[in-house]
VOBA-1610 file (N, C-alpha, C; in pm, whole numbers, padded with zeros to 5 digits, always signed):
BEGIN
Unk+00928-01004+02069Unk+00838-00889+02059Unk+00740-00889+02176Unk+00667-00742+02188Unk+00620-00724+02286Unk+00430-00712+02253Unk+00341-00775+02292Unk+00204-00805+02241Unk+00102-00746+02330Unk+00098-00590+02307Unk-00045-00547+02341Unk-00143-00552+02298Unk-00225-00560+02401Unk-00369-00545+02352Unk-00466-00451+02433Unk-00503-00335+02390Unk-00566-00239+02412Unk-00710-00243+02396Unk-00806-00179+02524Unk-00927-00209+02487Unk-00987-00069+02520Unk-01040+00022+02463Unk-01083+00142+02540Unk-01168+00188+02492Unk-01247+00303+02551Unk-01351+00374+02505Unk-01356+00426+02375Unk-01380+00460+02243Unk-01361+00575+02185Unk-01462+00660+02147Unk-01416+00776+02135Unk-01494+00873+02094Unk-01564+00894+01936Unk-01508+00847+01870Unk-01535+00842+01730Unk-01592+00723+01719Unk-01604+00629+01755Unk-01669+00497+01733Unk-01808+00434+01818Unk-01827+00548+01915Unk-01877+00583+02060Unk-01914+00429+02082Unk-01789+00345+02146Unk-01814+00256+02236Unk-01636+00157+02249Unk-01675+00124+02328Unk-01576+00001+02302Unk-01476-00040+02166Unk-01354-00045+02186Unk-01324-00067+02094Unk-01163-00182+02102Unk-01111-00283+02006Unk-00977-00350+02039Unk-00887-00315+01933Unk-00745-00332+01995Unk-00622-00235+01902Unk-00541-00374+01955Unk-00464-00424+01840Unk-00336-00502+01929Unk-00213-00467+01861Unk-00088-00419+01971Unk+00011-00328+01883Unk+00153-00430+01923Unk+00192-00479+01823Unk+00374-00575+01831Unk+00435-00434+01832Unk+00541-00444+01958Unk+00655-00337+01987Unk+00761-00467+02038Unk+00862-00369+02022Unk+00998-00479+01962Unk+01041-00507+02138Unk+01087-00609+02185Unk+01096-00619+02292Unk+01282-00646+02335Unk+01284-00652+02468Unk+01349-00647+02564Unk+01521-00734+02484Unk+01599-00648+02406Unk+01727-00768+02381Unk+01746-00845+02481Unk+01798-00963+02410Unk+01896-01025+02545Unk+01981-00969+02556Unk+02062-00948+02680Unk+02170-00918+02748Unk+02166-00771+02763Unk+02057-00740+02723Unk+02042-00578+02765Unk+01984-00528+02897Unk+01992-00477+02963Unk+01932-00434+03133Unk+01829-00372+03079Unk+01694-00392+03164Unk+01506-00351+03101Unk+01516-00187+03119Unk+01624-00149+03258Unk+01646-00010+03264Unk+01646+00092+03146Unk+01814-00017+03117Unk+01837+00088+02965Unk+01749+00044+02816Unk+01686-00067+02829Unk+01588-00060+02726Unk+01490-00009+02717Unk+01387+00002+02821Unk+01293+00087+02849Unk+01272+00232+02861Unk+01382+00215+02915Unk+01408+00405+02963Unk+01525+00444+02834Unk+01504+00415+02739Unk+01588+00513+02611Unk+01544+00601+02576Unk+01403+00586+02538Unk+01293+00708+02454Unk+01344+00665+02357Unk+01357+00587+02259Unk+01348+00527+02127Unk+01245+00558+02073Unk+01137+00625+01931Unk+01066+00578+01894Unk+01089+00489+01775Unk+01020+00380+01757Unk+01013+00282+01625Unk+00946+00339+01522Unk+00949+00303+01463Unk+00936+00256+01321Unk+00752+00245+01327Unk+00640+00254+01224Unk+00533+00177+01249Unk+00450+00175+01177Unk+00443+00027+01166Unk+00336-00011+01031Unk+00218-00013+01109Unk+00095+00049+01032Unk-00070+00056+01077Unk-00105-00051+00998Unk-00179-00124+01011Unk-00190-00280+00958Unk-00355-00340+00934Unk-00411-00341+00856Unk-00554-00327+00861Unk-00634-00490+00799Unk-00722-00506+00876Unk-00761-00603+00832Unk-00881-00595+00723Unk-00940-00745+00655Unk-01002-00759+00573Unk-01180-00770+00625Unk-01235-00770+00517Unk-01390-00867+00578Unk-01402-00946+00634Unk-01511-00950+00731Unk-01543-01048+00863Unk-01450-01021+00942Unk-01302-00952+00962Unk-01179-00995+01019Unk-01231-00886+01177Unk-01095-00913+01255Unk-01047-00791+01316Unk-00933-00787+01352Unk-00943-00706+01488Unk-00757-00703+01519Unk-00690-00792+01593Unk-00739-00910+01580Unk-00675-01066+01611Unk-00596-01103+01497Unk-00688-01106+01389Unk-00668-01125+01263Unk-00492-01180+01191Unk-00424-01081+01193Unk-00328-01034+01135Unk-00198-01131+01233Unk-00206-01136+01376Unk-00131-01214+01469Unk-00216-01354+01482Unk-00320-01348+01416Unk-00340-01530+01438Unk-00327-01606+01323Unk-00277-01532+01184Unk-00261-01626+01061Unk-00209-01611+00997Unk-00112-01481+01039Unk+00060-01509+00949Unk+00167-01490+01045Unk+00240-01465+01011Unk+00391-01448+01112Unk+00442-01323+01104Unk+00370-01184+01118Unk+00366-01076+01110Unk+00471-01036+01202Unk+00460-01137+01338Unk+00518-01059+01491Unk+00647-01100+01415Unk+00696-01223+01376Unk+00840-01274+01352Unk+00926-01115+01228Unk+00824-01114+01125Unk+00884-00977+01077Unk+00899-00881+01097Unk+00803-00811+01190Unk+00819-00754+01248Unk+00959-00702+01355Unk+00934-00869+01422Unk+01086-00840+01491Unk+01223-00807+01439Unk+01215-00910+01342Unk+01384-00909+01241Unk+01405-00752+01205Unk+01302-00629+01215Unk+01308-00527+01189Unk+01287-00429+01274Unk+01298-00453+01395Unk+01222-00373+01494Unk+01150-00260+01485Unk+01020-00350+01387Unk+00900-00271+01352Unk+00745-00273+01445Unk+00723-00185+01480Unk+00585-00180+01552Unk+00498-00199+01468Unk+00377-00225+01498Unk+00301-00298+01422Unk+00142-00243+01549Unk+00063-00169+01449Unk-00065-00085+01496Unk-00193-00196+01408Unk-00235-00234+01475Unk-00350-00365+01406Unk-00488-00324+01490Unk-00593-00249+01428Unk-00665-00215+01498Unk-00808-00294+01423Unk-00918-00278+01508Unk-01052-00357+01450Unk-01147-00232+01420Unk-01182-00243+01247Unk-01290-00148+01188Unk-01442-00234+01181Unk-01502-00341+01199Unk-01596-00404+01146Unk-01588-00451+01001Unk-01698-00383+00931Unk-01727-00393+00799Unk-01699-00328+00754Unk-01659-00209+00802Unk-01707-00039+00740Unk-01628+00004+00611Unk-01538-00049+00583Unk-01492+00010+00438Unk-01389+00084+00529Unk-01384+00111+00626Unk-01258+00198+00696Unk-01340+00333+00685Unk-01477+00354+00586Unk-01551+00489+00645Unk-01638+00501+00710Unk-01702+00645+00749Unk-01759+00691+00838Unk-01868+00618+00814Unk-01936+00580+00932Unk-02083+00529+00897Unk-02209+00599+01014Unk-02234+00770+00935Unk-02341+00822+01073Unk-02455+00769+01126Unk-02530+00712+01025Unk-02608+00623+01071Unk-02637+00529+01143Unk-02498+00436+01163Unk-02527+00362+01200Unk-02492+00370+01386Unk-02594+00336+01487Unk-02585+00339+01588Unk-02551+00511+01657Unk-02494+00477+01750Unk-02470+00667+01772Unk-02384+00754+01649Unk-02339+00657+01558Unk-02230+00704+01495Unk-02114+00585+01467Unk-02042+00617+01392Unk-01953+00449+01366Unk-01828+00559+01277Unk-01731+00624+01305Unk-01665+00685+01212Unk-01542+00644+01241Unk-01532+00533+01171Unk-01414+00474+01156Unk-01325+00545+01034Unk-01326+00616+00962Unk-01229+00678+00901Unk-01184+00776+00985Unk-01259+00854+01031Unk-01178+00989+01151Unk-01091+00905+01221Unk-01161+00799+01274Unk-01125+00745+01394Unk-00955+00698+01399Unk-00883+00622+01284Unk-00767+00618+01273Unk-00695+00720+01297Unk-00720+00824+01201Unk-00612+00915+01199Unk-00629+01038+01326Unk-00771+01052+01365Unk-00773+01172+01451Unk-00790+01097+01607Unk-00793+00961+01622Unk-00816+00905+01812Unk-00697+00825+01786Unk-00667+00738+01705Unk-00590+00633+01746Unk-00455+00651+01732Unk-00417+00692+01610Unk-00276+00788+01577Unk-00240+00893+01695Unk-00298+00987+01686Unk-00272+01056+01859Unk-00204+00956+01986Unk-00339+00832+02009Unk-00311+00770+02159Unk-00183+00719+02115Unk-00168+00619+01998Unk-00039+00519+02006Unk+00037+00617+02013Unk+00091+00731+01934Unk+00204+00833+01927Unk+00230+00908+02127Unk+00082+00892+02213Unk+00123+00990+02273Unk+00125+00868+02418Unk+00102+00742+02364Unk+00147+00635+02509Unk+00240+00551+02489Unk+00272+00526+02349Unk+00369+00425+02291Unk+00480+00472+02247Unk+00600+00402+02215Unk+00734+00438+02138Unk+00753+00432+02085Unk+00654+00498+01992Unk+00638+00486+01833Unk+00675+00647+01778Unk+00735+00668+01654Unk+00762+00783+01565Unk+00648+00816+01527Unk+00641+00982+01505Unk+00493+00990+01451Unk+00572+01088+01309Unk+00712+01099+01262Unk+00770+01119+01174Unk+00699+01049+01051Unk+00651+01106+00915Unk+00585+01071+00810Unk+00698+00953+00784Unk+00842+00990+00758Unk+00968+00854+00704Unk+00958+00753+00780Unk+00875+00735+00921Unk+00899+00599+01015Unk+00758+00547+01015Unk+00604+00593+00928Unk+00507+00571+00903Unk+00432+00507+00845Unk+00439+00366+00823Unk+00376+00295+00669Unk+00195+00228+00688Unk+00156+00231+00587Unk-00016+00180+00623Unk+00000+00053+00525Unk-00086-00032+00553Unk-00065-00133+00486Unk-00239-00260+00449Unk-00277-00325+00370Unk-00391-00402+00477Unk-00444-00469+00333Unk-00559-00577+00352Unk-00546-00702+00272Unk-00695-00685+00256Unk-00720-00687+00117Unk-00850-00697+00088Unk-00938-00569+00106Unk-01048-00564+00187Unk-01107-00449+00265Unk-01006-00330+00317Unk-00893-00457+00425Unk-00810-00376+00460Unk-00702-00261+00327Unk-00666-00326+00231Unk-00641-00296+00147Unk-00731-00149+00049Unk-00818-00138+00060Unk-00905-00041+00027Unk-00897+00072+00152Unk-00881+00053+00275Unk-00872+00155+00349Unk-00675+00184+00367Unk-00610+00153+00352Unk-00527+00139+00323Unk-00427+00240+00211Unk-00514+00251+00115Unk-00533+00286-00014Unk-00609+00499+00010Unk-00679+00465+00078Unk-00789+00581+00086Unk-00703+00700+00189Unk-00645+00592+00300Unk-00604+00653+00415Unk-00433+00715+00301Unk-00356+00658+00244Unk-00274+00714+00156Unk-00277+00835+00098Unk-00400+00794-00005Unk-00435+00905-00055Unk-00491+01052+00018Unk-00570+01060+00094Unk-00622+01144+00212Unk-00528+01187+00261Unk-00436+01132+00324Unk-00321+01222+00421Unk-00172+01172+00377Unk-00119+01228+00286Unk+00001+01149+00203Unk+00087+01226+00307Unk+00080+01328+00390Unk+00134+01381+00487Unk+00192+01307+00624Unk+00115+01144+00648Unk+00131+01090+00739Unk+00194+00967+00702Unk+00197+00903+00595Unk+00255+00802+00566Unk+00398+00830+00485Unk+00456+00716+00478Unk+00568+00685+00361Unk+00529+00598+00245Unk+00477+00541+00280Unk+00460+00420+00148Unk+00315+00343+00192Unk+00253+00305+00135Unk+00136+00214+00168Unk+00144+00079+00079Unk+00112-00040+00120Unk+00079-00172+00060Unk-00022-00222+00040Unk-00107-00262-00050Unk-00264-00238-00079Unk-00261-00406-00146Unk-00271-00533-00057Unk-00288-00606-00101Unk-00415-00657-00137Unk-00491-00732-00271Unk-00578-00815-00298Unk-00675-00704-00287Unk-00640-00555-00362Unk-00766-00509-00379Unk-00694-00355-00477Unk-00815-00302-00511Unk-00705-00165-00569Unk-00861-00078-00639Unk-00854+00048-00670Unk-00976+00183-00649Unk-01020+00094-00747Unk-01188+00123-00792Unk-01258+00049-00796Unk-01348+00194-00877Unk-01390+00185-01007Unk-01469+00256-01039Unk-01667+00269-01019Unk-01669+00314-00926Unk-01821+00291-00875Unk-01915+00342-00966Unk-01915+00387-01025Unk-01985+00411-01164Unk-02069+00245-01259Unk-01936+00218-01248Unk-01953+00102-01340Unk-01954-00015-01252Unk-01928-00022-01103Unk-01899-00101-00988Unk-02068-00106-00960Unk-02169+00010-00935Unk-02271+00003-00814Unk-02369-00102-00840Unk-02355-00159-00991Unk-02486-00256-00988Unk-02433-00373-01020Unk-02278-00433-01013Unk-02223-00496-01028Unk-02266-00646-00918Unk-02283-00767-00956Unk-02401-00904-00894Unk-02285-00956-00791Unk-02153-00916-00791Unk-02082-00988-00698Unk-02093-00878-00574Unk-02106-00760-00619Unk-02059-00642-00503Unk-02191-00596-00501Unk-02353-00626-00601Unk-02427-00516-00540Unk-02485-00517-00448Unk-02531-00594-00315Unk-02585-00534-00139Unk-02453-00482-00083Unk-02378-00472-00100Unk-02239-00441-00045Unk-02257-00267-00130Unk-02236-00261-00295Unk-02215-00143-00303Unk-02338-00019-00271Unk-02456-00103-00243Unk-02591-00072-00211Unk-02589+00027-00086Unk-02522-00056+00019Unk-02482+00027+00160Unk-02384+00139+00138Unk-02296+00113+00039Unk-02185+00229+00009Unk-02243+00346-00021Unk-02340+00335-00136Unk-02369+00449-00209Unk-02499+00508-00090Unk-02564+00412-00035Unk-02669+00481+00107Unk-02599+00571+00175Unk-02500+00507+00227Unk-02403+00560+00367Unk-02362+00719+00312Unk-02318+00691+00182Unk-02292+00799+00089Unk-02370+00946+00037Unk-02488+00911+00102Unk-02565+00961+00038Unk-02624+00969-00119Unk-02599+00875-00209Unk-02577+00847-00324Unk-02460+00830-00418Unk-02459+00808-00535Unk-02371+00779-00577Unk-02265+00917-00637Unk-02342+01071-00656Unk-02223+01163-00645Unk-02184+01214-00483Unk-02269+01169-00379Unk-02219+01164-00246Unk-02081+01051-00278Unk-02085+00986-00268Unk-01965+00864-00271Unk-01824+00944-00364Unk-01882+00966-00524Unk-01769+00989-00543Unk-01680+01134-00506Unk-01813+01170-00417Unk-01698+01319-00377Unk-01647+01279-00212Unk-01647+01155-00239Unk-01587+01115-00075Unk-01435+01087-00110Unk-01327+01048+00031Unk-01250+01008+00027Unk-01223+00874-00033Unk-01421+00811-00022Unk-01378+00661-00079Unk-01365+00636-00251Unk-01369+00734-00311Unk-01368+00730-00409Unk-01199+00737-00454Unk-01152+00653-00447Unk-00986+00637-00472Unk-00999+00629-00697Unk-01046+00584-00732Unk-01063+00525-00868Unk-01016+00748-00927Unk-01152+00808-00865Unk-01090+00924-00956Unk-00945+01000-00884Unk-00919+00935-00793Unk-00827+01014-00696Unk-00697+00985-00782Unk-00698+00857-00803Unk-00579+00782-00857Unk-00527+00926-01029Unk-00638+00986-01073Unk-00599+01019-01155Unk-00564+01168-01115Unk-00638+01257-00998Unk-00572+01334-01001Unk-00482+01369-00880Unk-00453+01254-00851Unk-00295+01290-00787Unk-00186+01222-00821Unk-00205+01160-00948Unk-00068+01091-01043Unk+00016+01192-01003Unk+00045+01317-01049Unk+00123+01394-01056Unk+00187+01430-00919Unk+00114+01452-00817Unk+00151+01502-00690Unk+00324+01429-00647Unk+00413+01523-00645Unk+00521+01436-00587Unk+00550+01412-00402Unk+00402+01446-00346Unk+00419+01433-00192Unk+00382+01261-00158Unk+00284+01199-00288Unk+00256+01098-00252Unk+00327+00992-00184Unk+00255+00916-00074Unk+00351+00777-00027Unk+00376+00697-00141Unk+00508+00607-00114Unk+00532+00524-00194Unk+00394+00406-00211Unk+00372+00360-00315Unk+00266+00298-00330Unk+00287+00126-00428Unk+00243+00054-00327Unk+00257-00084-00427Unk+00144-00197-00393Unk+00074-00208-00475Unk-00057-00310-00546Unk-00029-00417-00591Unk-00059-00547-00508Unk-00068-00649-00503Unk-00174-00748-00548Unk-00185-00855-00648Unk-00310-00939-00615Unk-00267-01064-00639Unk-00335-01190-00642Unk-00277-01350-00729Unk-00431-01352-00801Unk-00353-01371-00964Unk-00362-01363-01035Unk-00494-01505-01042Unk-00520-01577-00952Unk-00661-01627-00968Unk-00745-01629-00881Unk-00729-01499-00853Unk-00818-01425-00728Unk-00961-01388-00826Unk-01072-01454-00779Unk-01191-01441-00863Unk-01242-01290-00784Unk-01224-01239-00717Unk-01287-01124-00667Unk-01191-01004-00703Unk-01089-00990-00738Unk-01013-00845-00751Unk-00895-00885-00857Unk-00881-00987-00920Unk-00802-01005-01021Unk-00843-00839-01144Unk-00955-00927-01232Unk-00954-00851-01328Unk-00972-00682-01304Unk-01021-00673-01167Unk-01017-00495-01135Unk-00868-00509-01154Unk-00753-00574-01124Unk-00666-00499-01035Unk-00573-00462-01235Unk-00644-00555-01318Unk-00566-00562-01422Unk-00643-00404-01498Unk-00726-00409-01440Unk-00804-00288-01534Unk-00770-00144-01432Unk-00743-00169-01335Unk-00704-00035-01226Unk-00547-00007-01291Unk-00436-00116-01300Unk-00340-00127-01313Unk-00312-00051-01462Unk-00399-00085-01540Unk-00388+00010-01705Unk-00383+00120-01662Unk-00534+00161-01585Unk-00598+00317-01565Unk-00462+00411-01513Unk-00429+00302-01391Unk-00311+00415-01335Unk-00191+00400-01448Unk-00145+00280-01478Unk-00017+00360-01538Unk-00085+00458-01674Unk-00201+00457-01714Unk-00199+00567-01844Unk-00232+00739-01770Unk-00245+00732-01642Unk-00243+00875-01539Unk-00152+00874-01493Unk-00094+00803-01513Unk+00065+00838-01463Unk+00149+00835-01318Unk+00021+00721-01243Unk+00035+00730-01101Unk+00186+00626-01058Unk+00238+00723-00990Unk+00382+00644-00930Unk+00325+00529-00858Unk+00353+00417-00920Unk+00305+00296-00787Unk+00406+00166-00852Unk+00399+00064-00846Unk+00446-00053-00824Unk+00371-00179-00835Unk+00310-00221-00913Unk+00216-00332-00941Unk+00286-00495-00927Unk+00228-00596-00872Unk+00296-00716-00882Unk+00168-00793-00888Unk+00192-00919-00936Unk+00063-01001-00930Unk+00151-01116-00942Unk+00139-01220-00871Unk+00136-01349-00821Unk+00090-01491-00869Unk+00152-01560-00988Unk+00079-01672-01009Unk+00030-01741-00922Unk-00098-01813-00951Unk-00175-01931-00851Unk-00251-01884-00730Unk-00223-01778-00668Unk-00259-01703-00557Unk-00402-01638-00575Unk-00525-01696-00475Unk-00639-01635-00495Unk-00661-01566-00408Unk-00751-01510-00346Unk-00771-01428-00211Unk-00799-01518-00086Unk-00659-01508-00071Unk-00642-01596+00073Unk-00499-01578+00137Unk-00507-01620+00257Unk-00381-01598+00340Unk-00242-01664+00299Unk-00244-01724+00262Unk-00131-01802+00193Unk-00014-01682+00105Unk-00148-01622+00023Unk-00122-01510-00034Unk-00079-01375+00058Unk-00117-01335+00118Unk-00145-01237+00257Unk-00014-01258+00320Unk-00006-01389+00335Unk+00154-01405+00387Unk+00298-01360+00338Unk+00270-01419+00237Unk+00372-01365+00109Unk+00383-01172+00099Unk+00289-01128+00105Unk+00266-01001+00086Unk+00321-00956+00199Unk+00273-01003+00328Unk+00356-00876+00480Unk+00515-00910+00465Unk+00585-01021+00424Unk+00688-01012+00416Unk+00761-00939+00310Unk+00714-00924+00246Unk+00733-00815+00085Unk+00746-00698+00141Unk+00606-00652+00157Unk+00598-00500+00241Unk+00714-00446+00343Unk+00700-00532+00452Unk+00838-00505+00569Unk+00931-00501+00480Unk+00985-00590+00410Unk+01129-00525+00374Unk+01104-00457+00273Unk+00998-00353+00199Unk+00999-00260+00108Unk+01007-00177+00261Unk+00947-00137+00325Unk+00923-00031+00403Unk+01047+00002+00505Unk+01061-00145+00564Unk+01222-00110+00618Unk+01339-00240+00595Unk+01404-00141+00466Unk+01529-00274+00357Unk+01630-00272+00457Unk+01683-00220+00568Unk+01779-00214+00580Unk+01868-00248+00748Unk+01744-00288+00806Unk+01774-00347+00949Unk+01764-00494+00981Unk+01722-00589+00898Unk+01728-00716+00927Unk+01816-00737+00976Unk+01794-00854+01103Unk+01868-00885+01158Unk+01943-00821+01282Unk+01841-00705+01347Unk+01887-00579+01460Unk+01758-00684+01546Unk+01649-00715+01572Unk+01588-00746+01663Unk+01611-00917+01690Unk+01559-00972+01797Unk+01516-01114+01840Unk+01534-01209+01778Unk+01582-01285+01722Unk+01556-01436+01701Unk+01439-01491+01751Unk+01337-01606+01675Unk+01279-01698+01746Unk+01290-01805+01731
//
């Protein structure tokens, strides 16, 4: 595989920003002519990281590039901060990392890279935090994805969440940023009521929710999200993991799950390592 790393201005984030994108590289015994010059686009998972993380993240602590390859899947790993994956106006000139995916970065990769911008060659995916934007970005534009993977986290009723002792300076900034707490739930981040009214929608991406089952931070949501949706009737896919707490070990297990839910049927077309 092939390992960019992109550093550029953006407009939505107004400053500096890092993207690192796995594109499937050069066969052996193939001439760079006719590999390069095909116009192929791939396949491409958007790949999101967790808290504290960024877009190192994902290529320094699992073996993402190796699955990637066996599938000649691109792989879009970009760095949000803290932000929940939303807009944050306040902060600094502006921080709008939710626009920012779908309206700067989706554009550049689609319009410099050899990537599909076809909804069937589209998957979002991401762990924890990442997992919550992940989730939001699904729901919001079911137009751009195929399926999303929402590991070690899942919608979250903020109602009953905002004064909660593990999450409250965390949900404190949410509901600020929000403008309060019916600011929040008429946001995109409000996935918890979304989940119920777009059970029905048959445009939705395929959807599957992950956690290990002695994950002290998103276990019992994911068991109480997991009721909510199947009694709304939301098409999704639930799995939970003995022994597995919120950690990479876990995380690992999960990107290899995902790739071959998203693409079952090419193993074994890219690289060996």
């Amino acid at each position: 595989m092939a390992l960019f790393h992109l550093n550029f201005q953006s407009k939505y984030l107004s400053g500096n920003t890092d993207v690192n994108v796995i594109l499937p590289d050069l066969p052996r015994g193939q001439e760079p002519g006719e590999f390069y010059g095909s116009g192929k686009k791939y396949k491409v998972l958007w790949l999101l990281h967790g808290t504290f993380g960024d877009y190192t993240d994902w290529v320094r602590r699992s073996n993402v590039e190796l699955y990637a390859c066996e599938k000649n899947l691109a792989v879009v790993m970009p760095s949000a901060q803290n932000t929940d994956y939303a807009n944050w106006d306040g902060f600094g000139l502006g921080y709008k990392m939710y626009d920012y995916l779908t309206e700067e970065l989706m554009p550049l990769i689609y319009g410099w890279l050899p990537v599909s911008d076809k909804r069937e060659d589209n998957f979002i995916a991401g762990l924890s935090m990442g997992g919550r934007g992940a989730c939001m970005y699904a729901f919001a534009h079911p137009e751009k994805f195929a399926a999303a993977y929402i590991m070690s986290c899942c919608p979250q009723d903020m109602r009953e969440q905002k004064d909660d002792k593990t999450w409250g300076d965390r949900n404190k900034n949410r509901l600020d940023n929000a403008g309060g707490l019916e600011g929040y739930l008429a946001s995109p981040q409000n996935t918890w009521d979304l989940t119920a009214s777009l059970a029905g929608h048959e445009n939705l991406p395929k959807l599957y929710f992950t956690c290990g089952n002695a994950d002290p931070l998103m276990y019992e949501s994911f068991r109480k999200f997991r009721a909510y949706a199947e009694k709304a009737g939301l098409k999704a896919e639930f799995a939970e993991l003995e022994g597995y707490s919120h950690e990479w070990r876990f995380w690992e297990w999960c990107i290899q799950d995902a790739i071959e839910k998203f693409v079952p049927d090419t193993a074994g077309q890219g690289n060996a390592f």
